[in-house]
MIDO-314546 format. One record per residue: residue number from 1; x, y, z of N, C-alpha, C in turn. Coordinates in Angstrom, 1 decimal. Each point is the difference from the previous one (the first is absolute). Layout:
N
NUM, X, Y, Z, X, Y, Z, X, Y, Z $
...
***
This chain:
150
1, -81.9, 32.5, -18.9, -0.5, -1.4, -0.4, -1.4, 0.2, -0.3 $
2, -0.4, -0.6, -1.6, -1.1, 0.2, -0.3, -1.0, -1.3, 0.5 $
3, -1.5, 0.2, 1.0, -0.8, -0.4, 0.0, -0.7, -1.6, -0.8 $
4, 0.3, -1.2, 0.6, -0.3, -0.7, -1.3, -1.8, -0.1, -0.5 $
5, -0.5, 0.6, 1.1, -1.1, -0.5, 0.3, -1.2, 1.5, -0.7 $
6, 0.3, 1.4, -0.3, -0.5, 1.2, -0.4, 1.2, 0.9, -0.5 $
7, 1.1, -0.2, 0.2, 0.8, 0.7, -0.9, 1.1, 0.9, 0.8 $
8, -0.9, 0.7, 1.3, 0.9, 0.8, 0.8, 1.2, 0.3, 0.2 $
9, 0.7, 0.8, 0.3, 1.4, 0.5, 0.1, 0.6, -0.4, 1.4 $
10, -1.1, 0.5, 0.6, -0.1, 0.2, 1.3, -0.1, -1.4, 0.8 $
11, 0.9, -0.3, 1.1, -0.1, -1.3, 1.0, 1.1, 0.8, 1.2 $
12, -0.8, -1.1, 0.9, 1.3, 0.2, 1.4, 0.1, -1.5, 0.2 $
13, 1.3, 0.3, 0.6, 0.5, -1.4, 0.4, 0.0, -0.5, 1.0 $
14, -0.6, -1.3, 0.2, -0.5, -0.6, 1.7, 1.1, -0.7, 0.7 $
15, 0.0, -0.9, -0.7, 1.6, -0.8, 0.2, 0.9, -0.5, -0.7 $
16, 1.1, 0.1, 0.3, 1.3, 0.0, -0.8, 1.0, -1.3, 1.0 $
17, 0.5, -1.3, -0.7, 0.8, -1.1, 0.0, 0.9, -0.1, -0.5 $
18, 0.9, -0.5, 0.4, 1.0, -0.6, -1.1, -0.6, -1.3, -0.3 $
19, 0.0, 0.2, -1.3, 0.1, -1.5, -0.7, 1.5, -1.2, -0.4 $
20, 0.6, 1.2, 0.2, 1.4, -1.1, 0.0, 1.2, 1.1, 0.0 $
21, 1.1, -0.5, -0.1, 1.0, 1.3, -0.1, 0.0, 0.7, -0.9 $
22, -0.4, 0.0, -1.0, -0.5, 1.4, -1.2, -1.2, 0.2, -0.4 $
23, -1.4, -0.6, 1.2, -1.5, 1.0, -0.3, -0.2, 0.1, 1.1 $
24, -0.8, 1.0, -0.3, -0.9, 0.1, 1.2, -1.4, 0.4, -0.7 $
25, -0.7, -0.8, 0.8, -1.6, -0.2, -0.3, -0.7, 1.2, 0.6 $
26, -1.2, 0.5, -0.4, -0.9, 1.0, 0.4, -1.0, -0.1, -0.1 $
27, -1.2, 0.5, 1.2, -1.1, -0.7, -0.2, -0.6, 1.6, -0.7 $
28, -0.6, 0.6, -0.8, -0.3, 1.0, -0.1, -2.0, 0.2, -0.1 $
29, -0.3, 1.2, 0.3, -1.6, 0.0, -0.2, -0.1, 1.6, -0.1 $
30, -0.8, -0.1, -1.4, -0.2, 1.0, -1.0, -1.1, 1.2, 0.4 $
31, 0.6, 1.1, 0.0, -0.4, 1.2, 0.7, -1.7, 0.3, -0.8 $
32, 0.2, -0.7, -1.4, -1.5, 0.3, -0.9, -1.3, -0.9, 0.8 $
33, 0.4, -1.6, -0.6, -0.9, -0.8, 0.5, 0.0, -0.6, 1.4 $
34, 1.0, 0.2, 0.7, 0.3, -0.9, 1.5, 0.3, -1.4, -0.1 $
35, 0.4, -0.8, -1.7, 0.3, -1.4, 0.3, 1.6, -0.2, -0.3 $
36, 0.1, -0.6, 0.5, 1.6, -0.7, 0.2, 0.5, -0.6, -0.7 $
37, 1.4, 0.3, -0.1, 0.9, -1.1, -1.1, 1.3, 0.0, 1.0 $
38, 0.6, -1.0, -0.7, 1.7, 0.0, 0.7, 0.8, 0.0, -1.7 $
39, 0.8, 0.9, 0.5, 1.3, 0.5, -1.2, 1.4, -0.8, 0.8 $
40, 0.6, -0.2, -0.9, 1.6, -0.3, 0.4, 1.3, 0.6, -0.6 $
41, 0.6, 0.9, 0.7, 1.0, 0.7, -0.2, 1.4, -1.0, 0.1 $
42, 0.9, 0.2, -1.2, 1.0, -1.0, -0.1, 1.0, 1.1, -0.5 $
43, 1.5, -0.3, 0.3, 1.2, 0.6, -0.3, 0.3, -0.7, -1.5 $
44, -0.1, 1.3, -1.1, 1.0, -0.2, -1.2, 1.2, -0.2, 0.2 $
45, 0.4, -1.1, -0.9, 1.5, 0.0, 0.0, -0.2, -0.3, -1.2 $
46, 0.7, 1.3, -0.6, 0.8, -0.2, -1.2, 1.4, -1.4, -0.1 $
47, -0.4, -0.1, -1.4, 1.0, -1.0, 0.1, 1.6, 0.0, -0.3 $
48, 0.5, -1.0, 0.4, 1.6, 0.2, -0.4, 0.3, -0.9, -0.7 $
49, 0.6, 0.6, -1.3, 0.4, -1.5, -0.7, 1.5, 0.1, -0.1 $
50, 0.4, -1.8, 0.3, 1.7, -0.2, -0.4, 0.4, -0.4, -1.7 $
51, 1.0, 1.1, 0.0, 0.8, -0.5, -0.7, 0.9, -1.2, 0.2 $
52, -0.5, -0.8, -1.2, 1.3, -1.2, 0.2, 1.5, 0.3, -1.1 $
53, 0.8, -0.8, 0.3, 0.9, 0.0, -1.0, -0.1, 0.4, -1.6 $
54, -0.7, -0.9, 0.1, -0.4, -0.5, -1.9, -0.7, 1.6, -0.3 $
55, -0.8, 0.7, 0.8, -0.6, 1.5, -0.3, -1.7, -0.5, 0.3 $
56, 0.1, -0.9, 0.0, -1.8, -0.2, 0.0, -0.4, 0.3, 1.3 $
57, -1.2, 0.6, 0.6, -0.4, 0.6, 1.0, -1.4, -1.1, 0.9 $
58, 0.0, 0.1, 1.3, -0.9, -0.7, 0.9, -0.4, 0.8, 0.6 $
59, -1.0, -0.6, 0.5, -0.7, 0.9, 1.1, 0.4, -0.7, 1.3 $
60, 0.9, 0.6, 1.1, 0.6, 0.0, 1.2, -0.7, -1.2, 0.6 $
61, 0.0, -1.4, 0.2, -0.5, -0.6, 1.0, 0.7, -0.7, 1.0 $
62, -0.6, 0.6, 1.5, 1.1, -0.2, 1.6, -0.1, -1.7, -0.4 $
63, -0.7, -0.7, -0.1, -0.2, -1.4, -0.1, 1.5, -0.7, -0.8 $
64, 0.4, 0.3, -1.0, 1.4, 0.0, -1.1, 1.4, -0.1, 1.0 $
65, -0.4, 1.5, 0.8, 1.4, 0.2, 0.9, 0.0, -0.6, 1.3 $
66, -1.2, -0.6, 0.9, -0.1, -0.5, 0.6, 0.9, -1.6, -0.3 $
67, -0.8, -0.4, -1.2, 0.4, -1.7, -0.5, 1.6, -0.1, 0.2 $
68, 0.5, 1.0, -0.8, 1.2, 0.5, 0.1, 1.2, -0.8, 1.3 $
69, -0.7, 1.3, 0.5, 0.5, 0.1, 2.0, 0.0, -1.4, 0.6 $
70, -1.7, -0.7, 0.1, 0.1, -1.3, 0.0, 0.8, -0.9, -0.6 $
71, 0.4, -0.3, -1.2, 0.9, -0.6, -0.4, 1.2, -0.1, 0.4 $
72, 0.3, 1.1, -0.2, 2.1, 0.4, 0.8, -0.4, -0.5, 1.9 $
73, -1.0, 0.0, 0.1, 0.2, 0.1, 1.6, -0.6, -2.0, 0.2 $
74, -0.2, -0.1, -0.9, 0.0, -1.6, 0.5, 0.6, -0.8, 1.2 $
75, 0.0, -0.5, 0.6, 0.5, -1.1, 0.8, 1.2, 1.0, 1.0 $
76, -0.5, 1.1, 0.0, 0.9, 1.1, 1.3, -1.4, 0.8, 0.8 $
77, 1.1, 0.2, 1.4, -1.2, 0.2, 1.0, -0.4, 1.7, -0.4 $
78, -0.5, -0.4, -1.1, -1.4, 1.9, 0.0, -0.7, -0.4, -0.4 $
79, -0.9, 1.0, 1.1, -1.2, -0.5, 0.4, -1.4, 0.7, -1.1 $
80, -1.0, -0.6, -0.3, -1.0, 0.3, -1.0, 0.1, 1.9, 0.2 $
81, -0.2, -0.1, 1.1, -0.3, 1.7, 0.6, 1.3, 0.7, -0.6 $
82, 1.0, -0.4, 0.4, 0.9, 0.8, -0.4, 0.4, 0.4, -1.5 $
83, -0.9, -1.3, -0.7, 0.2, 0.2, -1.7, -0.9, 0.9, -0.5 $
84, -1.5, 0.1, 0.8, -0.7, 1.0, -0.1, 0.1, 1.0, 0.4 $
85, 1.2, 0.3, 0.6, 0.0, 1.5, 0.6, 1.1, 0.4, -1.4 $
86, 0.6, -0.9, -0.8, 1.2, 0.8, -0.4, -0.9, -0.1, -1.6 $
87, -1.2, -0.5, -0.5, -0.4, 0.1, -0.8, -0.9, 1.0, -0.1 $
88, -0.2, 0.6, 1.2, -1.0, 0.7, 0.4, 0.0, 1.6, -0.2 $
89, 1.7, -0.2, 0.3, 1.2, 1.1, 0.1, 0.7, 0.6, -0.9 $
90, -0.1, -1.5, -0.9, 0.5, 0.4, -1.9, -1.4, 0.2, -0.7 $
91, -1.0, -0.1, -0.2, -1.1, 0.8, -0.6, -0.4, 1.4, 0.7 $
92, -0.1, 0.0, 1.6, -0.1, 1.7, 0.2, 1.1, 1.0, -0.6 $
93, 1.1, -0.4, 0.3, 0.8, 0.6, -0.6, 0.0, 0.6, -1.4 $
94, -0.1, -1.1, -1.0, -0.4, 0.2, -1.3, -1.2, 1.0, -0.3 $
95, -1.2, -0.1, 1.0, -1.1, 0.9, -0.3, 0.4, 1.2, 1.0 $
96, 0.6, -0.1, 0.8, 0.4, 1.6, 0.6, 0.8, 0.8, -1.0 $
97, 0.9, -0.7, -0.7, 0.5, 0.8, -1.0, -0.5, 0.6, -1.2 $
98, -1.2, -0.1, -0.2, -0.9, 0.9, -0.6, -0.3, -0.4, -1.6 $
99, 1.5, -0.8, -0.3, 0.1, -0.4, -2.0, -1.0, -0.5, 0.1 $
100, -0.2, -0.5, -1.3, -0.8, -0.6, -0.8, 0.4, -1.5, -0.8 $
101, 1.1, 0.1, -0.1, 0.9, -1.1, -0.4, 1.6, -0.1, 0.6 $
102, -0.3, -1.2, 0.6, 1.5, -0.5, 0.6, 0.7, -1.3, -0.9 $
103, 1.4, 0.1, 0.6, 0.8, -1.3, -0.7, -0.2, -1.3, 0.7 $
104, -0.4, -0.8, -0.8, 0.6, -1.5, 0.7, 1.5, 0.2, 1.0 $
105, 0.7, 0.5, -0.8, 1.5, 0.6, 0.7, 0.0, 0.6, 1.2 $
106, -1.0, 0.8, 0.2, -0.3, 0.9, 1.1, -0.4, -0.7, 1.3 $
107, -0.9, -1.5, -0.1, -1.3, -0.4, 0.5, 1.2, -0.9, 0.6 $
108, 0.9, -0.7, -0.6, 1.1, -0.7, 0.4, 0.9, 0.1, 0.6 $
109, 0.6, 1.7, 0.2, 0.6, 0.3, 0.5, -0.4, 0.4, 1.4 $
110, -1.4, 0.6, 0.0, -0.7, 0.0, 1.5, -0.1, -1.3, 0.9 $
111, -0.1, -1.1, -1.3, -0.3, -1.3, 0.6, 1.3, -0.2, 0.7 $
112, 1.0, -0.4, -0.7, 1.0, -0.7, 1.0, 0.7, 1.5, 0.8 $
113, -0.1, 1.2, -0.1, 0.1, 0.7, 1.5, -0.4, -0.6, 0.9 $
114, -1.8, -0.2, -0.1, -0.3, -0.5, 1.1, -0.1, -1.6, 0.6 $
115, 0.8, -0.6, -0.9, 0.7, -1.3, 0.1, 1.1, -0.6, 0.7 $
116, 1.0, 1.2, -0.5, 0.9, 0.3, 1.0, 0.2, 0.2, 1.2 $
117, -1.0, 0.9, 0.5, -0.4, 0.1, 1.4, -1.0, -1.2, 1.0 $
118, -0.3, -0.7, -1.2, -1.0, -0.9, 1.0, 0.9, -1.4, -0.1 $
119, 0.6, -0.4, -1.7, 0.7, -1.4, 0.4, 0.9, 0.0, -1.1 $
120, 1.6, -0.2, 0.8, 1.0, 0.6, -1.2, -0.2, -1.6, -1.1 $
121, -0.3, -1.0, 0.1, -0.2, -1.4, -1.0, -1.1, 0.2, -0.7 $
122, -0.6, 0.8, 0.6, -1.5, 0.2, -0.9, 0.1, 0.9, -1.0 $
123, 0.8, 1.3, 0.5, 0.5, 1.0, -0.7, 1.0, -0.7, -1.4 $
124, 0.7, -0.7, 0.3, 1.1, -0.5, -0.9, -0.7, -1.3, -1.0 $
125, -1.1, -0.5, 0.4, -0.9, -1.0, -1.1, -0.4, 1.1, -0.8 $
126, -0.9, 1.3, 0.6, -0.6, 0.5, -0.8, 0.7, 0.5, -0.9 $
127, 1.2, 0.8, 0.6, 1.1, 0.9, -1.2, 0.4, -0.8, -0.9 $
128, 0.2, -1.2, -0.1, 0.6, -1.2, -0.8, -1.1, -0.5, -1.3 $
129, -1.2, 0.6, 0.4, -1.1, -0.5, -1.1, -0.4, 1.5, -0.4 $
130, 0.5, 1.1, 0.9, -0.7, 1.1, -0.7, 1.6, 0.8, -0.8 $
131, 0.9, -0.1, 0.1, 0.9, 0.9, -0.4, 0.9, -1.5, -0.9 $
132, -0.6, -1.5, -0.2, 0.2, -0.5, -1.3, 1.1, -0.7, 0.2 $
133, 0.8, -0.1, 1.2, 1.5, -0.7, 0.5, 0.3, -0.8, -1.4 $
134, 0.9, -0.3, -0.3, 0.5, -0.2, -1.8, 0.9, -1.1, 0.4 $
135, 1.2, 0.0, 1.4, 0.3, -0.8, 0.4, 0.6, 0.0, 1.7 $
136, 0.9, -0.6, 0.3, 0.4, 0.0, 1.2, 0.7, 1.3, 0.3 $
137, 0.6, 0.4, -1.0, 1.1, 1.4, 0.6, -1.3, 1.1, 0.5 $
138, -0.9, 0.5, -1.0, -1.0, 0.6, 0.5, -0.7, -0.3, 1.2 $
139, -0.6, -1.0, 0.5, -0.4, -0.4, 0.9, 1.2, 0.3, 0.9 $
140, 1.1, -0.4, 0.4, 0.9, -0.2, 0.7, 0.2, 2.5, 0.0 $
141, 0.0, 0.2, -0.6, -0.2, 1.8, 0.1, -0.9, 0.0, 0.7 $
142, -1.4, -0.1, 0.3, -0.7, 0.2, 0.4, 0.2, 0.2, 1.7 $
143, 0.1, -1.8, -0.2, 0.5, 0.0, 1.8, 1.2, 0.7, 0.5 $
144, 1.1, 0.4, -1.1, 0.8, 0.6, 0.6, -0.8, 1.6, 0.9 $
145, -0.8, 0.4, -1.3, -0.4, 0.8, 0.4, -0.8, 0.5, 0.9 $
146, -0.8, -1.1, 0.2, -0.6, -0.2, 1.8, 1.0, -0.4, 0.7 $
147, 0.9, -0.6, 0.0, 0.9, -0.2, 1.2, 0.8, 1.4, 0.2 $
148, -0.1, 1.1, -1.1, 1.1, 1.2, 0.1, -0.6, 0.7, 1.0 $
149, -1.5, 0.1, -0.3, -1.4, 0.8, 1.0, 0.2, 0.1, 1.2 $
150, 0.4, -1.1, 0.0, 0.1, -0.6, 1.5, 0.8, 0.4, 1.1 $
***
């Protein structure tokens, strides 16, 4: 870390904070002149962008999949926490896997996994707006197929 104050290479570090869950603050004071500055160390994240259907590409936002979750889970008992844990769960996921670019297809299918497990009506709004239900026989498959799970 270069010196703002004479140029230096040289500093030690006095105190170190977190400033939130991806900085941490540092008070540093420069081995040349002895004055002080504070630097902030933050986690790169590369980004991930979705592919949508149509081919045109986004940049990943948890806010999108959350709205999502909230929607399908309207007027059923899950709880804010619990939509945040599973939104939480579909973007780590996405960044633990290393790509660069995921599917809409992909982000939907993690979604109602973990839909499934938290509220089977929530799970079956969502599937019904995300996989396009055309009419009753389709819909009526679906639940067969959560009731086969079973």
């Amino acid at each position: 870390m270069k010196c703002l104050y004479c140029g230096s290479t040289e500093s030690k570090v006095i105190d170190s904070r977190s400033a939130d869950d991806l900085t941490i603050r540092r008070r540093r004071e420069c081995v040349g002149c002895g004055r002080r500055f504070t630097t902030y160390e933050t986690v790169e994240v590369s980004p991930v962008l979705v592919v949508k259907n149509d081919g045109s590409r986004q940049q990943l936002e948890a806010g999108k999949i959350k709205k999502g979750i909230v929607k399908s889970c309207e007027k059923r008992p899950v709880s804010m926490g619990d939509i945040d844990k599973l939104t939480e769960s579909v973007v780590q996921t996405i960044y633990n896997s290393m790509e660069t670019e995921v599917t809409s297809k992909q982000i939907g299918e993690m979604v109602m996994d973990g839909l499934k497990k938290l509220d089977e009506v929530a799970y079956v709004r969502y599937a019904s707006v995300y996989r396009s239900f055309k009419d009753i026989s389709t819909f009526m498959a679906e639940l067969q197929k959560l009731l086969d799970n079973k």
